[in-house]
N, C-alpha and C positions, 0 to 999 in steps of 0.2 A: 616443407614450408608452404606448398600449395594450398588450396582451399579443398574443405572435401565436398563431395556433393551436395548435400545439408547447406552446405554455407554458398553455395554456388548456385542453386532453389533459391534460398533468400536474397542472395543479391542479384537475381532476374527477377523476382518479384518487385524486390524494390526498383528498380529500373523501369519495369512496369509502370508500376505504379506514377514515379517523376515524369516518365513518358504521359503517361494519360493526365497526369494537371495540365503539365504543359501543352499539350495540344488540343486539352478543354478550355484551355485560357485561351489558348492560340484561336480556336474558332469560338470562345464567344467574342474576344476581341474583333474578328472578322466582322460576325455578324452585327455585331455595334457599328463597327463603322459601315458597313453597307447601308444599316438602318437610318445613319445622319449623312450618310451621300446623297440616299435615295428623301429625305425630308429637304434637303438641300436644294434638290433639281424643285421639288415640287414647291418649293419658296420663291426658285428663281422663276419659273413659269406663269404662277398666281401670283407674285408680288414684283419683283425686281423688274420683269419685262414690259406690265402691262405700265407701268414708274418711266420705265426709260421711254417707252413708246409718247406716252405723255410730255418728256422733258423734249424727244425731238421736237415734238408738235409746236408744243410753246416758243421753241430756239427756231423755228423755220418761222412762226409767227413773227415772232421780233426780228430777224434777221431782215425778212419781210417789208417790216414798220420803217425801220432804219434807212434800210438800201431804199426806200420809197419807190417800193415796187408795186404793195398793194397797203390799204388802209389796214386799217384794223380795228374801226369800228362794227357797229351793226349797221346794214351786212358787211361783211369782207369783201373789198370792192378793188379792181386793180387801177391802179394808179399809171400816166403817161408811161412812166418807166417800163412798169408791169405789163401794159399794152404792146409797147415795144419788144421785150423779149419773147413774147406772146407769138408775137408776126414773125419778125427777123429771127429767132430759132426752127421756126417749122410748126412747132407746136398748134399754133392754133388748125394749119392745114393737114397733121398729124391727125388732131380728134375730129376735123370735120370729116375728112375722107373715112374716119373708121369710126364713126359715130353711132353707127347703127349696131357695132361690136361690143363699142365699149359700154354702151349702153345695157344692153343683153347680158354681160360681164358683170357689170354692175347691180343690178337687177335681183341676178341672183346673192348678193351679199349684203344686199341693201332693198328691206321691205317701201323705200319709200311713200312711208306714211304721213311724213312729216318733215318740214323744212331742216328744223337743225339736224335732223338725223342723218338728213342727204347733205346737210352739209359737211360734217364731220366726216361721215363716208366716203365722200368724193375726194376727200383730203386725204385720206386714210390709202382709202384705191389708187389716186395716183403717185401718193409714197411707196405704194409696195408691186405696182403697175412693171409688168415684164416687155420694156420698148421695141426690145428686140435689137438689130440693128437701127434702131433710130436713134437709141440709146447714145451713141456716138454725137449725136447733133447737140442733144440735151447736155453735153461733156462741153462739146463746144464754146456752145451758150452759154454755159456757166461759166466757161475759162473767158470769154470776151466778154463777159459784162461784170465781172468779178464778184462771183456770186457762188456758193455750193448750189448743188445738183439739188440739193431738199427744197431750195428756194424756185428753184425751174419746175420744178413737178408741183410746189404749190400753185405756184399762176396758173400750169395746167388743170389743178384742182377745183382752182377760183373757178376758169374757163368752161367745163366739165360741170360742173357744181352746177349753174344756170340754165346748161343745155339740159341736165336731170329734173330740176326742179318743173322746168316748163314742161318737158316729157310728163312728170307727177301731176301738173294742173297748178302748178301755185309757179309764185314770180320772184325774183330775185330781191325785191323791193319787201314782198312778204315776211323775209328775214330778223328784220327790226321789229315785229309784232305789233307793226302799226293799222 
């Protein structure tokens, strides 16, 4: 009742055979999805992040406006409030004592060619700005004046922004293209 050899050749062949769709299916399947993972990241990278980066900007802006910390017209100017966290966080004595750093730091990421460029930059630099242990203060500041950290490192931005600009040859006032 066994099979004989004859029949035992074809049905390893056929086996064969089922095996090799299926594991041509199986890697072009692979390959497909590797190929929309990998279109995936390069979506998220050129599209979704340079998006999100913007949407923080705008929600520190407004955040900003509201808590009347700094203006929000032309230029972006800080406001008593703004001044205040400015001083009473450290901040301001933060960038003055390492001013000559963060400038050199800056510098290099930013051609300061032009006011709005160094303004946007300076914003940019001190949202992505590594404080180190001072980091802690700016936590602070934020928890006692009830404010997110993004809003603390824009004032330092504001603050930053002006000491750039005058470093570049132009004035804070310039901003308004007046």
């Amino acid at each position: 009742m066994g099979m004989d050899q004859t029949e035992l050749k074809f049905a390893k062949k056929i086996g064969n055979w089922v095996s090799a769709i299926i594991l041509g299916n199986t890697r072009e399947l692979i390959a497909r999805i590797d190929e929309r993972t990998n279109q995936m990241l390069v979506d998220l990278n050129e599209k979704i992040k340079p998006d999100l980066q913007n949407v923080r900007e705008r929600f520190a802006a407004l955040e900003g406006s509201i808590g009347k910390t700094f203006a929000s017209g032309s230029p972006v100017s800080l406001l008593p409030k703004g001044q205040q966290v400015l001083k009473e966080s450290g901040l301001m004595k933060y960038i003055d004592e390492n001013k000559d750093a963060l400038l050199a730091k800056f510098g290099s990421v930013c051609p300061m060619t032009n006011q709005y460029d160094i303004q946007e930059q300076s914003f940019r630099f001190f949202n992505d700005l590594d404080f180190g242990l001072f980091e802690e203060s700016l936590k602070k500041a934020a928890f006692d004046f009830g404010m997110d950290i993004a809003t603390v490192r824009r004032i330092g931005g504001i603050y930053f922004r002006d000491i750039a600009l005058l470093k570049a040859g132009f004035k804070p006032e310039d901003l308004d293209g007046k």
